[in-house]
PALO-866195 format. One line per 2 residues: their letters; for each residue x, y, z of C-alpha. Coordinates in pm, 1 decimal. Example, Ala and Ser with C-alpha at 12.3 -4.5 7.8 and 13.67 -1.06 7.14 Angstrom:
PALO-866195
AS	1230.0:-450.0:780.0 ~ 1367.0:-106.0:714.0;
END
This chain:
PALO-866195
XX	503.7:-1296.9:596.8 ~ 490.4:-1042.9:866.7;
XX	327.9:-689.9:855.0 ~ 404.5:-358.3:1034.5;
XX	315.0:-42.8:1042.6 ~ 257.1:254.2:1252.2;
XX	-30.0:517.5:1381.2 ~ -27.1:791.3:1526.8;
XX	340.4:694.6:1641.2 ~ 267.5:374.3:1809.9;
XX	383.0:52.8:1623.3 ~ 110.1:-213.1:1605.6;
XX	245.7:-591.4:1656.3 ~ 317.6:-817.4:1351.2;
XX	35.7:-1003.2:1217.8 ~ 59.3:-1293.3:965.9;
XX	-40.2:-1277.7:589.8 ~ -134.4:-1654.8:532.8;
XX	-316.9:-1834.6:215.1 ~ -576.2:-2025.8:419.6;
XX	-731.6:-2340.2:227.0 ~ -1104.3:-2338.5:220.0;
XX	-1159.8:-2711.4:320.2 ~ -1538.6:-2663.5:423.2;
XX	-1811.7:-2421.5:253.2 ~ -2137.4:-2448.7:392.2;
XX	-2451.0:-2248.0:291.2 ~ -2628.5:-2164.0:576.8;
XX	-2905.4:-1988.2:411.4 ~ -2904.3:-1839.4:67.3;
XX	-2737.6:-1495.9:248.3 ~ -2517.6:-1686.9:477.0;
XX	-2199.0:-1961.8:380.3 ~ -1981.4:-2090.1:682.1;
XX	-1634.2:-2119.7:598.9 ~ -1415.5:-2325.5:782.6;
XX	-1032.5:-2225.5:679.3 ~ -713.6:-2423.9:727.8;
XX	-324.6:-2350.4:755.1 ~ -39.5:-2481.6:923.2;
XX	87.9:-2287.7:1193.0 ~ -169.8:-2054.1:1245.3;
XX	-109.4:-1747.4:1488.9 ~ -312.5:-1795.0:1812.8;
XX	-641.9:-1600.4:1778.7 ~ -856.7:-1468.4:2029.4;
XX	-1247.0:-1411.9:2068.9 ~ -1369.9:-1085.2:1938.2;
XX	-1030.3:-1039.9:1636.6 ~ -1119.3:-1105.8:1304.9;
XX	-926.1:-1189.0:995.4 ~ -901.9:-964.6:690.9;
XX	-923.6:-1111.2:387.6 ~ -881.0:-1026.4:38.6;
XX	-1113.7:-1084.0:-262.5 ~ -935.8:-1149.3:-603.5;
XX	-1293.8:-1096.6:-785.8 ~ -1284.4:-671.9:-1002.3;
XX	-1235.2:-354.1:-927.1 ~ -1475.3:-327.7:-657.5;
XX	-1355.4:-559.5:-459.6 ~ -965.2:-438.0:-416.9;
XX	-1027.9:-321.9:-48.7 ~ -1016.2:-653.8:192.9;
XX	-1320.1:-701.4:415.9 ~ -1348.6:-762.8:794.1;
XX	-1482.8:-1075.5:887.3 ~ -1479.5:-1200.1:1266.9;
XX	-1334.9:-1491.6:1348.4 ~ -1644.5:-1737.4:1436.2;
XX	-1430.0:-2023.1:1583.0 ~ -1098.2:-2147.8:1635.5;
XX	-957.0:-2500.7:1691.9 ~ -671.3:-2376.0:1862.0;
XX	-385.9:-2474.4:1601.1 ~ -471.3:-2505.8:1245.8;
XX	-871.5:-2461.9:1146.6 ~ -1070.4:-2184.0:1172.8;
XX	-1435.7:-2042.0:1038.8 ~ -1584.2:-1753.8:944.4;
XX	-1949.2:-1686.2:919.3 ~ -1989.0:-1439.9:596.9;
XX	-2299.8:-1249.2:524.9 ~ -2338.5:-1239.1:126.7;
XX	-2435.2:-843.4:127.4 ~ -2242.3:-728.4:-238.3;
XX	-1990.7:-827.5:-428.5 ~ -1683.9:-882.1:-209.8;
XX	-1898.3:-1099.6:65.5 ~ -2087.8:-1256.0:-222.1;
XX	-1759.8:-1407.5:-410.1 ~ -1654.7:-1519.0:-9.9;
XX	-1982.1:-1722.0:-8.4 ~ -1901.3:-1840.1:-337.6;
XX	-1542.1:-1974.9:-289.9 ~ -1482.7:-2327.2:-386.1;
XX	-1317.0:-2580.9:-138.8 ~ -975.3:-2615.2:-210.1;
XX	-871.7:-2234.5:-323.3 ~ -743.3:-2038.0:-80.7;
XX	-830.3:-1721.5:73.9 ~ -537.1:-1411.4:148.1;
XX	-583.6:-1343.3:484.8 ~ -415.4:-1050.5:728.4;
XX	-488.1:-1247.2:1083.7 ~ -527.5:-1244.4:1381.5;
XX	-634.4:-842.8:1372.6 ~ -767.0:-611.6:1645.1;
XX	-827.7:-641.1:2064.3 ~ -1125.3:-933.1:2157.9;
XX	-1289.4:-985.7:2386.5 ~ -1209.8:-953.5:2776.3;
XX	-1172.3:-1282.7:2915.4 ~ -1245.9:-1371.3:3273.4;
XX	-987.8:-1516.5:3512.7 ~ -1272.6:-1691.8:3722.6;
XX	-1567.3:-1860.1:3655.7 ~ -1877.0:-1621.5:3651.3;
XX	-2211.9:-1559.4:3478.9 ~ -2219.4:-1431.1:3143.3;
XX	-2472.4:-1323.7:2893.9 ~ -2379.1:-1318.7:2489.1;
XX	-2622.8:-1129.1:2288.7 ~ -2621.0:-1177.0:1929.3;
XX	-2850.4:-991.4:1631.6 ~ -2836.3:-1140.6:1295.6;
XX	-2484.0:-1231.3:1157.9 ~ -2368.5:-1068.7:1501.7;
XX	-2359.6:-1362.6:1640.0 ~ -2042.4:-1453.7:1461.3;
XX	-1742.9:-1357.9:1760.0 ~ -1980.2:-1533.1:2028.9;
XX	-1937.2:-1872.8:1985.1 ~ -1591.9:-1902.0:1993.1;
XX	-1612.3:-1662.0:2260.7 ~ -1897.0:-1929.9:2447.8;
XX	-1624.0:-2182.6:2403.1 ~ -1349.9:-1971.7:2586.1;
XX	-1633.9:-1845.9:2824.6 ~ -1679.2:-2255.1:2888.1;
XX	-1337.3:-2373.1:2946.3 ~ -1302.2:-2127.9:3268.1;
XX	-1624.6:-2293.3:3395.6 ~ -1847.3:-2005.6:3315.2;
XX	-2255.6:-2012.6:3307.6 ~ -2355.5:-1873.2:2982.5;
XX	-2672.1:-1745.0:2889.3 ~ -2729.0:-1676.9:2488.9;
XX	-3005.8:-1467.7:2373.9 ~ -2991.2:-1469.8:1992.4;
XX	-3229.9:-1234.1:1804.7 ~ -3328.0:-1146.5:1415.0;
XX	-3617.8:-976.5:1192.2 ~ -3687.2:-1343.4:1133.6;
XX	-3683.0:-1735.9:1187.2 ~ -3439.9:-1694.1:883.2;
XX	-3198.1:-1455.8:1001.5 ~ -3166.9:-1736.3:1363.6;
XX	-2770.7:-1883.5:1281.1 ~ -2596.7:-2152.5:1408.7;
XX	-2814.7:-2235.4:1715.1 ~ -2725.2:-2628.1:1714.9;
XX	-2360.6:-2481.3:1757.0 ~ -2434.1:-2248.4:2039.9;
XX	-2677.2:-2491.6:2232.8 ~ -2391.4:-2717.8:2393.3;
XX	-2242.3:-2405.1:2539.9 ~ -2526.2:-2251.4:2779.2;
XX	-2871.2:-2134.4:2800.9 ~ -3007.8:-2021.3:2500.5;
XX	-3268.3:-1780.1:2390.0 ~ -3434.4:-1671.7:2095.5;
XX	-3621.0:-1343.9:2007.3 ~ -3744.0:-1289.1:1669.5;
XX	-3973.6:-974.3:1519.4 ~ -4226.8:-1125.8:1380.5;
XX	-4247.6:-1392.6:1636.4 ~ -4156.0:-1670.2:1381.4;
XX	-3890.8:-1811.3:1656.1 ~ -3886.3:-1758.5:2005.7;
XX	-4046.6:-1472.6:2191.1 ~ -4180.3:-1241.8:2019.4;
XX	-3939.0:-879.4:2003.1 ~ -3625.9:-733.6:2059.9;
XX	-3346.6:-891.3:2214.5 ~ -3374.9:-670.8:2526.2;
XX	-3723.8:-738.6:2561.4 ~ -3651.2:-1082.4:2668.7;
XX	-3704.3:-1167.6:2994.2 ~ -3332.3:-1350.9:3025.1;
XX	-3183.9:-1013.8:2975.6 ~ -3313.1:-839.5:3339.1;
XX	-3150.7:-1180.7:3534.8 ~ -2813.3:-1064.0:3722.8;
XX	-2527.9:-1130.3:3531.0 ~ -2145.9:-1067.3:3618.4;
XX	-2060.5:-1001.3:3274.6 ~ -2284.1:-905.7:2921.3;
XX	-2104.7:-953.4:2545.7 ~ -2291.4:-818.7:2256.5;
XX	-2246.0:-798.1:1841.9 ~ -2489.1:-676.6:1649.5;
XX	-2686.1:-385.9:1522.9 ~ -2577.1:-49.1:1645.3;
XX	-2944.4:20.4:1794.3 ~ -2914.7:-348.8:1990.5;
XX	-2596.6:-303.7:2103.2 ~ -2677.0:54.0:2232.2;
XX	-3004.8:-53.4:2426.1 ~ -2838.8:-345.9:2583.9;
XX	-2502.9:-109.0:2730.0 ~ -2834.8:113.6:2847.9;
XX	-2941.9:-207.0:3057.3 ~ -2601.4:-305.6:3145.9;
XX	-2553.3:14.8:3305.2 ~ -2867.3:41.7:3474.7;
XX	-2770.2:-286.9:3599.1 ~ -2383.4:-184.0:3676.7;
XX	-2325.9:-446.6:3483.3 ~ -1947.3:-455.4:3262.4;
XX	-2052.8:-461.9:2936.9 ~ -1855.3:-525.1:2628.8;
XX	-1936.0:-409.0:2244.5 ~ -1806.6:-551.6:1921.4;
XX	-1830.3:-275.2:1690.8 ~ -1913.8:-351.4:1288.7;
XX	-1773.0:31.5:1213.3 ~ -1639.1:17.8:857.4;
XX	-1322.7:-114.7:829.7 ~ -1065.2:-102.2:488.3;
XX	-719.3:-153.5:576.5 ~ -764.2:-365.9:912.5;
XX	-398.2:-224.2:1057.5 ~ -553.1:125.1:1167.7;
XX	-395.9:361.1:849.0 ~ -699.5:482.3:658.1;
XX	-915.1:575.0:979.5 ~ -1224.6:505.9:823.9;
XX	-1306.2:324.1:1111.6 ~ -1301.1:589.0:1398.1;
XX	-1458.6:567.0:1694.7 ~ -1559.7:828.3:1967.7;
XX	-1474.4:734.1:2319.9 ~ -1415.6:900.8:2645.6;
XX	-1093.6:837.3:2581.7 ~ -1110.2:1026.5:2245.2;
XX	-1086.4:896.6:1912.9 ~ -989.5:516.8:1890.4;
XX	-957.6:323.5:1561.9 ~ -1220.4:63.5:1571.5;
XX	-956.3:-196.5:1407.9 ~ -665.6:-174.1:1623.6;
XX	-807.7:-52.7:1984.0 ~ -1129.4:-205.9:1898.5;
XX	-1298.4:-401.8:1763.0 ~ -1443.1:-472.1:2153.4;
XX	-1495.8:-188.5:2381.3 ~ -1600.2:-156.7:2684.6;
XX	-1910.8:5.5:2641.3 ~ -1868.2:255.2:2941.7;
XX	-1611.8:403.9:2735.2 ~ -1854.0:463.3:2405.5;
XX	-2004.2:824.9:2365.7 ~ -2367.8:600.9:2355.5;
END
C-alpha cells in the first residue's frame, strides 16, 4: 500500500505501509528489546529514517511512534532498538515473535553519506545510539575510519557495543564512571582529534555541546533530532523545528540536520 500526502503544497514521496513479522525479540536490558523485523520486498532504507509503527494495545496508544531504523540487511530484515518508556514502547518490547508490526517505512531524510573515504566520528547517548550502527556499516563500506564514542548515566544505559566494535574505534563515557571514562561524551579525549565528518543522536544537551565543538573545529556536523513526532508524513506539525532556513518539520526535512542550520 502506498501513502501520499501533502504540506505546505509540496507532495512528499510514497512510502510503504507493510506488516513486518517480528522473527527476533531480544531484551537488551529490562528498558531495552531489539527487534529484528522481516518482509519481503522491503523499500530500500537509509541511515538516519526511521519506521513508524503502530501499536494495536488502548486508547493511548492510537498515535504510531517513531522508532529509527537501527540496521538494515539491505533486502528483507531490519531492527529496531525500542526504549520501553510507557505504554506504546512498552507493548513494542513486549511483542511476541511471529505477530507482526504495522509499519509506515522508510520515513524522513538520513544521514549524509560520503562519496569518499574520510574520518568520521558517531556519537551516541543512551538509546541514541540506535541510527549509528547502520550508519557505521554504510560509513564502512566507502572505506571510512570510524571513531564511536558511546556515552550514558550508566554501565546500564551502554547498548549494543559488541555490534558497534567491528566497525571502528570505540569509546565509552559513562557518569558515574561505571564504564569507560568517567563524564560526558564531549569530555572525552577522542572527541578534540580532527575529524572530516561528526554524526550524533542523543540528548538535546549532547547533541548541542558536540555541534558547539564541531564548529569550533569547522567541523560538518550532522544532528538526528528525537523532536516529537505523531503522524511521521509531516501533517500534524508537532514536530517543528527552527532553522535558519525557518521552520522545518522534523519528520519530513529532518530527522538529520545539519547542525549549522539549527537555531543552537
Amino acid at each position: 500500500m502506498f501513502l501520499r500526502t501533502f504540506v505546505a503544497n509540496k507532495p512528499i514521496m510514497p512510502k510503504i505501509r507493510a506488516d513486518l513479522t517480528v522473527c527476533e525479540r531480544t531484551m537488551l536490558t529490562p528498558h531495552h528489546a531489539l527487534l529484528t523485523l522481516t518482509a519481503r520486498n522491503l523499500p530500500v532504507c537509509r541511515p538516519g529514517q526511521f519506521v513508524n509503527v503502530r501499536v494495536r494495545e488502548n486508547d493511548t496508544t492510537f498515535l504510531r511512534r517513531p522508532i529509527s531504523i537501527h540496521y538494515y540487511n539491505g533486502a528483507d530484515r531490519l531492527q529496531l532498538l525500542v526504549h520501553d518508556v510507557g505504554p506504546a514502547t512498552h507493548a513494542l518490547c513486549q511483542t511476541p515473535v511471529g505477530h507482526t508490526l504495522d509499519c509506515l517505512l522508510p520515513l524522513g531524510n538520513g544521514f549524509t553519506l560520503p562519496t569518499k573515504a574520510q574520518r568520521a566520528l558517531l556519537i551516541g547517548g543512551g538509546v541514541g545510539v540506535a541510527p549509528l550502527l547502520f550508519l557505521a556499516e554504510e560509513l564502512k563500506k566507502r572505506g571510512s575510519d570510524v571513531t564511536f564514542i558511546l556515552g550514558g548515566k550508566t554501565k546500564a544505559d551502554i547498548l549494543r557495543t559488541d555490534a558497534f566494535q567491528p566497525y571502528g574505534h570505540l569509546f565509552l563515557t559513562t557518569e558515574d564512571g561505571s564504564a569507560g571514562t568517567r563524564g560526558f561524551v564531549t569530555q572525552h579525549p577522542a572527541m578534540q582529534d580532527r575529524y572530516e565528518q561528526i554524526y550524533t543522536c542523543g540528548p538535546k544537551p549532547m547533541m548541542q555541546a558536540v555541534a558547539h565543538i564541531a564548529k569550533q573545529h569547522n567541523t560538518p556536523c550532522e544532528a538526528s533530532l528525537e523532536n516529537l513526532m505523531a503522524c511521521g508524513l509531516g501533517a500534524c506539525l508537532c514536530c517543528v523545528e527552527k532553522t535558519t532556513l525557518g521552520h522545518r518539520c522534523t519528520c519530513t526535512e529532518g530527522p538529520v540536520f545539519d547542525t549549522r542550520q539549527l537555531l543552537w
